[in-house]
VOPAGU-2260 file (C-alpha; in pm, 1 decimal, decimal comma):
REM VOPAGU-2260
SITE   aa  ch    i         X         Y         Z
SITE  UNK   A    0    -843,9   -4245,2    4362,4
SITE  UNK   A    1   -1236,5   -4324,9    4419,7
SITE  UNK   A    2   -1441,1   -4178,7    4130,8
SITE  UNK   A    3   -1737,1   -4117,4    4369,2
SITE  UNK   A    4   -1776,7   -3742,5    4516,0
SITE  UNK   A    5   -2016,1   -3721,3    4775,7
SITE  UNK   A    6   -2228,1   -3311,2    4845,7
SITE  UNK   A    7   -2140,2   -3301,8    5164,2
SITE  UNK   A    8   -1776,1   -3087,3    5021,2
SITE  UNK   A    9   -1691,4   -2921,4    4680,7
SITE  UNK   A   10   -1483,4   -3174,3    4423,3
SITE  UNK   A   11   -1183,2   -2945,5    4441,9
SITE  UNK   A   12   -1156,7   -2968,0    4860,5
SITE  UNK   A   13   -1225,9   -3351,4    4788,4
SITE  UNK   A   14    -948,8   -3391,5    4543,4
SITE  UNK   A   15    -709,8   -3216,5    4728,0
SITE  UNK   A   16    -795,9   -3466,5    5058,2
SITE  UNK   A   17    -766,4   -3719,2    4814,7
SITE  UNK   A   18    -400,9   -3638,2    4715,0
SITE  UNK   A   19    -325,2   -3577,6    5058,8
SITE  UNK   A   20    -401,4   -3935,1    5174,8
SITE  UNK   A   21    -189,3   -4075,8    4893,8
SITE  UNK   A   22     102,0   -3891,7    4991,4
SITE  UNK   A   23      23,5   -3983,4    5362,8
SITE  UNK   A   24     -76,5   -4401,7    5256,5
SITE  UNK   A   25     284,8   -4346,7    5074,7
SITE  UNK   A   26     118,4   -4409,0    4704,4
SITE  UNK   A   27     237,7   -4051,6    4612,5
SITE  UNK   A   28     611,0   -4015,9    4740,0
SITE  UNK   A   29     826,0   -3685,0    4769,2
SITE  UNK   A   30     929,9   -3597,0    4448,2
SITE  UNK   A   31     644,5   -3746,4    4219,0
SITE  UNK   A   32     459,0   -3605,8    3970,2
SITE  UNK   A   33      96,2   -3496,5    4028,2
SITE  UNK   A   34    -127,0   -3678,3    3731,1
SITE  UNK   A   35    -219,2   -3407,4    3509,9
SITE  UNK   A   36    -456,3   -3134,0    3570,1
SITE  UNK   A   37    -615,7   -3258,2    3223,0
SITE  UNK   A   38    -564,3   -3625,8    3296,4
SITE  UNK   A   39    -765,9   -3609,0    3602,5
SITE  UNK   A   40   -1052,5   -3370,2    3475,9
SITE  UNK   A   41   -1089,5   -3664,0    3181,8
SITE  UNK   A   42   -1070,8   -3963,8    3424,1
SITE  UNK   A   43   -1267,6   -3813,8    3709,9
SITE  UNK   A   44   -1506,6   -3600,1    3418,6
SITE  UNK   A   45   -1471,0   -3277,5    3603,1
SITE  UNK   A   46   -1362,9   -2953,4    3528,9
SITE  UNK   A   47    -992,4   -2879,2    3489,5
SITE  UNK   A   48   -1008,8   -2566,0    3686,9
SITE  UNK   A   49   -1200,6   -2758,6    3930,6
SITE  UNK   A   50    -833,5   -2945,6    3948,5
SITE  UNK   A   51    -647,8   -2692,9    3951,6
SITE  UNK   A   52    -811,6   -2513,3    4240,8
SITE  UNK   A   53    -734,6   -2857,6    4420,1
SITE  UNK   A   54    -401,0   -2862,3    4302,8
SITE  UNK   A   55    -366,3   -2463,7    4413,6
SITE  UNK   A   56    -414,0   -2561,4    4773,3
SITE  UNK   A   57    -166,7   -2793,9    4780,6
SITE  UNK   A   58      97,9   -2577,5    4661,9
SITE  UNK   A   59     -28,7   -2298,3    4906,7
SITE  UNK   A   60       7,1   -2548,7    5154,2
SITE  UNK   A   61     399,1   -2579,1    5084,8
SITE  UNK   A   62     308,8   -2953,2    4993,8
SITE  UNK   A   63     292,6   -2961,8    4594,0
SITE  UNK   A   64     583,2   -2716,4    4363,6
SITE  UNK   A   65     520,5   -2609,9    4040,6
SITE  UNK   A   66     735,8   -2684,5    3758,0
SITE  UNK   A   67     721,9   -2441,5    3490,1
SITE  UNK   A   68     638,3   -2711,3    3203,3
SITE  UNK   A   69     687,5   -3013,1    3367,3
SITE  UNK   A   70     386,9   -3024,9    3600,4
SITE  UNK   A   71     333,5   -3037,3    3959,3
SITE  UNK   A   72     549,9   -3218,5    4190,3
SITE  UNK   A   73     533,8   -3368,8    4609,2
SITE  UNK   A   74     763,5   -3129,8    4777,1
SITE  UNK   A   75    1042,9   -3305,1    5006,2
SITE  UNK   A   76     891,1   -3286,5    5353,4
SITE  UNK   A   77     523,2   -3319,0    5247,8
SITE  UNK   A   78     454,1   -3626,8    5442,8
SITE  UNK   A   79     650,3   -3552,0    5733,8
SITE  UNK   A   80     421,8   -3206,9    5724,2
SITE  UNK   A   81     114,2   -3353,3    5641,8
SITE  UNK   A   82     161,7   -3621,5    5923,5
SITE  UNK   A   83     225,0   -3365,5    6212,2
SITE  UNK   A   84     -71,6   -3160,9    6117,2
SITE  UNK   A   85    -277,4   -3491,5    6104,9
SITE  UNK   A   86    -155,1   -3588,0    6464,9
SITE  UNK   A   87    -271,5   -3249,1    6589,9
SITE  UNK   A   88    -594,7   -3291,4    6423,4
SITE  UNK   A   89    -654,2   -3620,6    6564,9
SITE  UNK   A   90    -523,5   -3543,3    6930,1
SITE  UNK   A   91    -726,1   -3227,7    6876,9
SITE  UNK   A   92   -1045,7   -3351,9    6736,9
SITE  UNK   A   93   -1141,0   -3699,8    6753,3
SITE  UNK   A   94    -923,0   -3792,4    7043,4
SITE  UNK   A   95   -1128,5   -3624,3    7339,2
SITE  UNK   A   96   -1468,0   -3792,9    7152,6
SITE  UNK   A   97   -1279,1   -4120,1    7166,6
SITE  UNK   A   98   -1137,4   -4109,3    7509,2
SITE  UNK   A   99   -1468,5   -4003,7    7627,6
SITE  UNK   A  100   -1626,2   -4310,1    7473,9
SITE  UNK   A  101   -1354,2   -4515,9    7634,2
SITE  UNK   A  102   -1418,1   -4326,0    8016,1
SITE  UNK   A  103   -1802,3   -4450,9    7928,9
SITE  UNK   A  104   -1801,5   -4783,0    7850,9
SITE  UNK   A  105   -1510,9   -4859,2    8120,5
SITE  UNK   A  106   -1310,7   -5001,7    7903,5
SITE  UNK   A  107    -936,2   -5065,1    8008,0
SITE  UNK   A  108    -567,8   -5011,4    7796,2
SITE  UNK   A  109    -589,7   -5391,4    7851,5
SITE  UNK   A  110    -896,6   -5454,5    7630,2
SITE  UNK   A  111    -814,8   -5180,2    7320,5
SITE  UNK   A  112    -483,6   -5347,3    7281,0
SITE  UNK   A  113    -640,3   -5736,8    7291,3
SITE  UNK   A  114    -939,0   -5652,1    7096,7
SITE  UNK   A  115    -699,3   -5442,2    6825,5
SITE  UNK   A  116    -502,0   -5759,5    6856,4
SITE  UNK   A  117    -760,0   -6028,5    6805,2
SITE  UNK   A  118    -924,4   -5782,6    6460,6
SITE  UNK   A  119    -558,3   -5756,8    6321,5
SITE  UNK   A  120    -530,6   -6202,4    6382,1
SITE  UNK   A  121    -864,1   -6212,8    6247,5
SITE  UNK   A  122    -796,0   -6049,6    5946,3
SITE  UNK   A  123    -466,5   -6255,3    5840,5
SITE  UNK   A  124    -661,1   -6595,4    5963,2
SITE  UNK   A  125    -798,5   -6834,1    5673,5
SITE  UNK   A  126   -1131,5   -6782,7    5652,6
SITE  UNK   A  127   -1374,8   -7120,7    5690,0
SITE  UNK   A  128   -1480,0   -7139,0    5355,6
SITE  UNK   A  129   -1151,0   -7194,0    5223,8
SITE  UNK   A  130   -1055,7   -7445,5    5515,6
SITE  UNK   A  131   -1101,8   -7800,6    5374,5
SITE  UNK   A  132   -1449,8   -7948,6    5566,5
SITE  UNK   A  133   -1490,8   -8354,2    5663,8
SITE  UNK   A  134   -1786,5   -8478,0    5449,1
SITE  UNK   A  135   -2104,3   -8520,8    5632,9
SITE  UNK   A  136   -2314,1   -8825,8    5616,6
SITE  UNK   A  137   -2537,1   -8772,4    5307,4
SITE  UNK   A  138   -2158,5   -8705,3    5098,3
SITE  UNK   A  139   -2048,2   -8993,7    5246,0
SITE  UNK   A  140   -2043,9   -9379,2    4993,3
């Protein structure tokens, strides 16, 4: 997890998004253990109860179960859960800005999918500095 917290949100609403992407990026897998309320306050030099409000809205969420001594753990179902709520989000929220932006610049299916495809070839290409380069004239005997 980042160690930065930004002011825009309080830390316990940015913890609990911060959990929430691990179990949707697969780090955190149904059935885990949450790290410890105490663990985290140390490593992330916050409050405990600051955690544990985090923590708290998971488990109201149906995504996190308490174990009476044993800690917290990823409900089965979390990700499945947290993944249609996401899609309705997006196709809610950011969607209609997005589509909007593609209705304004004209762009067509065509181009998202070849430009997606030439940023995705990009990214697995070697880059030039670690291709081999001819010598030039002053390296030359």
């Amino acid at each position: 997890m980042d160690r930065e917290w930004n002011d825009s949100q309080p830390i316990y609403r940015q913890l609990r998004d911060r959990v929430v992407a691990m179990i949707l990026d697969g780090v955190l897998k149904e059935g885990d253990p949450l790290p410890s309320v105490r663990n985290v306050a140390a490593e992330y030099r916050v409050n405990p109860l600051t955690v544990l409000k985090g923590y708290q809205q998971l488990v109201d969420e149906g995504l996190v179960e308490s174990r009476r001594g044993l800690g917290m753990f990823i409900n089965a179902g979390a990700r499945r859960q947290l993944l249609q709520g996401e899609r309705q989000k997006f196709l809610g929220e950011e969607w209609p800005r997005i589509h909007a932006t593609i209705e304004r610049l004209g762009l067509k299916a065509e181009e998202l999918l070849n430009g997606a495809a030439s940023r995705s070839s990009a990214d697995t290409a070697p880059s030039k500095s670690t291709e081999s380069n001819p010598p030039t004239d002053k390296e030359k005997p």
